[in-house]
N, C-alpha and C positions, 0 to 999 in steps of 0.2 A: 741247199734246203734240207727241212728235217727229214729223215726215213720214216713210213709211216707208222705209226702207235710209239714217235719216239717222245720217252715220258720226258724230255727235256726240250721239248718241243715250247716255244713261247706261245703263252697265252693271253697272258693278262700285264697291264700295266696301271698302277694305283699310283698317286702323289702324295704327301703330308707335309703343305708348306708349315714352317715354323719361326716361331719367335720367341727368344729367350725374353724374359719377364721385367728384368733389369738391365741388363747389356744390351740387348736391344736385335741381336746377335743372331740374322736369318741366314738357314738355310732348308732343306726340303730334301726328306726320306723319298725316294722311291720303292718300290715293293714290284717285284718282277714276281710273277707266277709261270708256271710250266703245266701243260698238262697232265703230267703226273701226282701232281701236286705239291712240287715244294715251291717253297719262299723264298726269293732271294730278296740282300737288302743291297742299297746305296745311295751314295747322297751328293748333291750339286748345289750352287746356288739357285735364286731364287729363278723358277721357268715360268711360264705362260700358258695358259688353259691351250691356245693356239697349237702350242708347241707341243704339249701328251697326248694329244688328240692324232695329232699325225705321228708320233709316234708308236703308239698305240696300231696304229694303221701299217706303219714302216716293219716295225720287230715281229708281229702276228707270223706262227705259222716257221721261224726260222728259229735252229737248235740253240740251246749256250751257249755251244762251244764256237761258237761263230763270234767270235768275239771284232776279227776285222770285218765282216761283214756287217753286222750291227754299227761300228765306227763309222763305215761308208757310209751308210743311210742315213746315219746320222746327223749328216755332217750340217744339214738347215739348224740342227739343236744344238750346237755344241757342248751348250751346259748340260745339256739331260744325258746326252753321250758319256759324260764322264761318269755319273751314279748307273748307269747301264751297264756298263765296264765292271764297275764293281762288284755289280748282282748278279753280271753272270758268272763272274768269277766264285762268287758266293751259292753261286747254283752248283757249279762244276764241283765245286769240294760239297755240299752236301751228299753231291752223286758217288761219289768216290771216295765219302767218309774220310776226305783228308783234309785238313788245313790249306787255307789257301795257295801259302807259303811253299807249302810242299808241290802244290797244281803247280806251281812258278819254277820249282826247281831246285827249292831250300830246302831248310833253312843254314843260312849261310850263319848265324851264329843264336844262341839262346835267349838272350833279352835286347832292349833295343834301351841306348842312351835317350835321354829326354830331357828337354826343352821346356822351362817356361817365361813365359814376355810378363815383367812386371809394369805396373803404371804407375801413374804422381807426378807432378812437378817439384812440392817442396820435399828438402831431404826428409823429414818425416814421412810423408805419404810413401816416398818409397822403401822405407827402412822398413815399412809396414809391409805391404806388399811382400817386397822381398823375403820379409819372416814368414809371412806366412805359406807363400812357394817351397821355403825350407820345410816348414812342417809339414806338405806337403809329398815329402818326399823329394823334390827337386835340388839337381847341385847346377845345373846351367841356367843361366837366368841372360833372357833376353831385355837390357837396356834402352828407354825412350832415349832420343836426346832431349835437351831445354828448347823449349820452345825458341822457334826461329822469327823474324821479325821483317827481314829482307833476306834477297837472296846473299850478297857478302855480307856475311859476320863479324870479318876482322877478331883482332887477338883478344879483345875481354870474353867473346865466346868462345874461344878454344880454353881460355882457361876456366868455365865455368862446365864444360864439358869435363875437365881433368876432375873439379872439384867435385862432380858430381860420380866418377869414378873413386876418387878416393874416399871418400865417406860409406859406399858402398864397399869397397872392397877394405876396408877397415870392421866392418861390421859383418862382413858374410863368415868367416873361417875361411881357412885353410883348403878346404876342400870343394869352395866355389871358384864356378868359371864362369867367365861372362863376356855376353855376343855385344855390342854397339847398335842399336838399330837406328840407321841412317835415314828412314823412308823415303830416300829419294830424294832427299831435301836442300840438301845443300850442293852449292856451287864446286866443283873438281878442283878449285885452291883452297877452300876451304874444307873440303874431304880430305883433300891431301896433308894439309897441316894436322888438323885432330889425329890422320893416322899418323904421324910420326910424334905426335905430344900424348899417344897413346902406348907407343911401344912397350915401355916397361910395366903395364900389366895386364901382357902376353893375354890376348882378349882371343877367343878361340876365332873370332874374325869379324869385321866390321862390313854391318851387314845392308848393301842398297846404300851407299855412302852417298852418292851422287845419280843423276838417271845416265841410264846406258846409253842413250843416243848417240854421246858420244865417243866412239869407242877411243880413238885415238887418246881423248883423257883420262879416258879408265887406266888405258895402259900405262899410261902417265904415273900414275898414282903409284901404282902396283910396282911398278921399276923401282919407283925412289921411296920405298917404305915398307919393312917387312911385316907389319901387320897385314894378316891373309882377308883379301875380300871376298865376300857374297854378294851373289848377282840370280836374278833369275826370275821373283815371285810376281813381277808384273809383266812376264815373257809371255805371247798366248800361242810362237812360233815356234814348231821344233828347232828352225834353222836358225832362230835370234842366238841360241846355245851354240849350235856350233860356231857362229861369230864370235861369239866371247871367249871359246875355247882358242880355235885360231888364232886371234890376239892376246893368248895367255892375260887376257884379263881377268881372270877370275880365279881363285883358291877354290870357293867353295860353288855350287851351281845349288839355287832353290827355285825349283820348278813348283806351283803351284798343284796341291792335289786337285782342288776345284777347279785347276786350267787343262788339267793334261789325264788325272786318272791313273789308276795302275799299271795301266800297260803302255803308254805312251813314255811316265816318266823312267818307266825301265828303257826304253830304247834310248833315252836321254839320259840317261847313267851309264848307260853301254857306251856310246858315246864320249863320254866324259874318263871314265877309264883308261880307254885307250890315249889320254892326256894325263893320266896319273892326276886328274882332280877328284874330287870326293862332294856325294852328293847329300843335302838335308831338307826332305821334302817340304814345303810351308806347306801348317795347316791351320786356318784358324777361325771353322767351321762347328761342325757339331760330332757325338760320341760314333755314328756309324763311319764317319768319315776317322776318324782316330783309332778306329777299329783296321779299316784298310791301310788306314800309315803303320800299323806295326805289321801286319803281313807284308806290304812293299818292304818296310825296313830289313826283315828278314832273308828277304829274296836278291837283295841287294850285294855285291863284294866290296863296293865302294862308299857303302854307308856311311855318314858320322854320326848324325843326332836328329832325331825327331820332336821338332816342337809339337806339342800338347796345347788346347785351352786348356786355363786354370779362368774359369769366371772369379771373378773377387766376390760374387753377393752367393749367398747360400742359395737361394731361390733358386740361381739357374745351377747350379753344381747338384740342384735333387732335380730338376727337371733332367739334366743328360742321366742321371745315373737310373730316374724313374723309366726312362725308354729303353737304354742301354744295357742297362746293369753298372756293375762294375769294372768295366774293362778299361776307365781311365786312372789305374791308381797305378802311382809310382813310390815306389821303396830303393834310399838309397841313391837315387840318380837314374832310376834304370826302372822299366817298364815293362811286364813281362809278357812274353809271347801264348795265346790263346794255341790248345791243343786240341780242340774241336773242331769239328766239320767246317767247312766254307770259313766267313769270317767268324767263327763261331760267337754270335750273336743271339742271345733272346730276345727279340725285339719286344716290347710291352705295347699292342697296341690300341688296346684301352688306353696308355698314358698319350700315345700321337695323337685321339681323337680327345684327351684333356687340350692338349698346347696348341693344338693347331690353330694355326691362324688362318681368324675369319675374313672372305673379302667382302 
């Protein structure tokens, strides 16, 4: 419990559920107060009046830096636990005027690689996309596949898969790389062919190729084809991870920030370490949560790349940056690391009470 008159003492808990304008694309600011009076921020998916209510009730009264303690009580809310994580950790560097990064232990290097997932079905739509990721600053571009129809595809879809590779990778330069996003869709013979008719262009890894249920065909996969898999974004279990570590199924591990939070996915990267795998948090939420992806990435030794939203309509690209600022621009490939307090955020929140969504 806190010590008495400590200014980091929890007071208050506020929600701003939200919804992007065009994308369509919820999630929900929390605002943590202290009796001192700072603000911390973070953010979850979409919670329940039910559920801020008792938490509200749960966190009263205990410090920031309680960070497992808060988890515990948490544990009826799992979603709201995770944006709590964040805010306290956003508390703790306000307190100590240090970056979050550095509250963790970092920074383990200076900017953070990044990620963006393009959309479209015909090659135009995505040639489009794609450029415009580029001008964005972006050199990784995360790949749909073509729409699936049944679970076996058989070989015209593998090659409409390659073709949708090569058109893209004809058109990007020299200096693009690119992930395969699998969604979990296709069948383990079919995962397993696209990854070996993918080989030669050395895709930084093909990502959710198949569901993990089974691990035995993961492994499968992984043995007989050297394109590196990812696994991870629909895991809500720490121990799912170490199964897939165990069965060296996996290359890459993508723990959800909206499943696990800062401090969880670091214990799942500690984790993964000790396997010489390498971690790439999914995030594909809103700007305070993109905020906490580059302080994790920071804090990280076994980082590779952090995926970023890029909404494609302008509307929502001024909605994050009217609440945020500008803390989602990328130069180059690469994102750079905020040297302010906490997550160092200016939250605008005259613009949360513009966007929020009404029930």
């Amino acid at each position: 419990m806190a010590a008495a008159n400590d200014p980091l003492e929890l007071k208050d808990l506020r929600a701003y559920p939200l919804r992007e304008p065009v994308s369509g694309r919820r999630y929900t600011l929390i605002r943590l107060e202290t009796r001192g009076g700072l603000r911390g921020w973070g953010e979850c998916e979409e919670t329940s009046a039910k559920e801020l209510a008792e938490a509200r009730q749960l966190l009263s009264g205990i410090p920031a830096t309680a960070y497992e303690v808060a988890w515990r009580k948490l544990a009826p809310a799992p979603r709201l636990r995770v944006a709590v994580n964040m805010a306290q950790l956003d508390l703790v560097g306000q307190q100590t005027k240090a970056p979050v990064y550095q509250v963790l232990g970092g920074p383990t290097r200076n900017k953070a690689r990044a990620l963006a997932a393009i959309s479209g079905v015909a090659p135009a739509d995505l040639l489009e996309s794609m450029n415009k990721a580029r001008q964005a600053g972006y050199r990784a571009l995360s790949v749909p596949l073509p729409p699936t129809e049944w679970r076996n595809q058989g070989q015209s879809y593998i090659f409409s898969v390659r073709g949708r590779m090569e058109i893209l990778r004809k058109n990007a330069g020299a200096d693009a790389d690119f992930v395969l996003d699998g969604g979990g869709l296709l069948a383990p013979g079919d995962a397993s062919s696209i990854s070996a008719e993918l080989e030669k262009f050395h895709l930084l890894w093909f990502d959710e190729p198949c569901p993990v249920s089974n691990l035995g065909a993961v492994r499968k996969i992984s043995d007989e084809n050297v394109t590196p898999l990812g696994f991870g974004r629909s895991l809500s279990k720490p121990g799912d991870f170490q199964d897939l570590l165990r069965e060296e199924a996996a290359d890459i591990l993508r723990p959800s920030l909206h499943q696990h939070g800062i401090s969880q996915i670091r214990r799942i990267a500690a984790l993964a370490e000790s396997y010489y795998v390498a971690v790439a948090p999914y995030h594909d939420g809103g700007p305070v949560a993109t905020a906490a992806a580059l302080h994790l990435a920071a804090s990280l030794p076994n980082f590779f790349i952090q995926q970023i939203p890029l909404p494609a309509a302008d509307q929502d690209r001024q909605m994050r940056a009217a609440i945020a600022g500008d803390i989602e621009r990328v130069k180059d490939g690469f994102a750079a690391l905020s040297t302010a307090p906490g997550l160092g955020l200016q939250v605008n929140e005259r613009a949360l009470d513009k966007y929020r969504e009404r029930g």
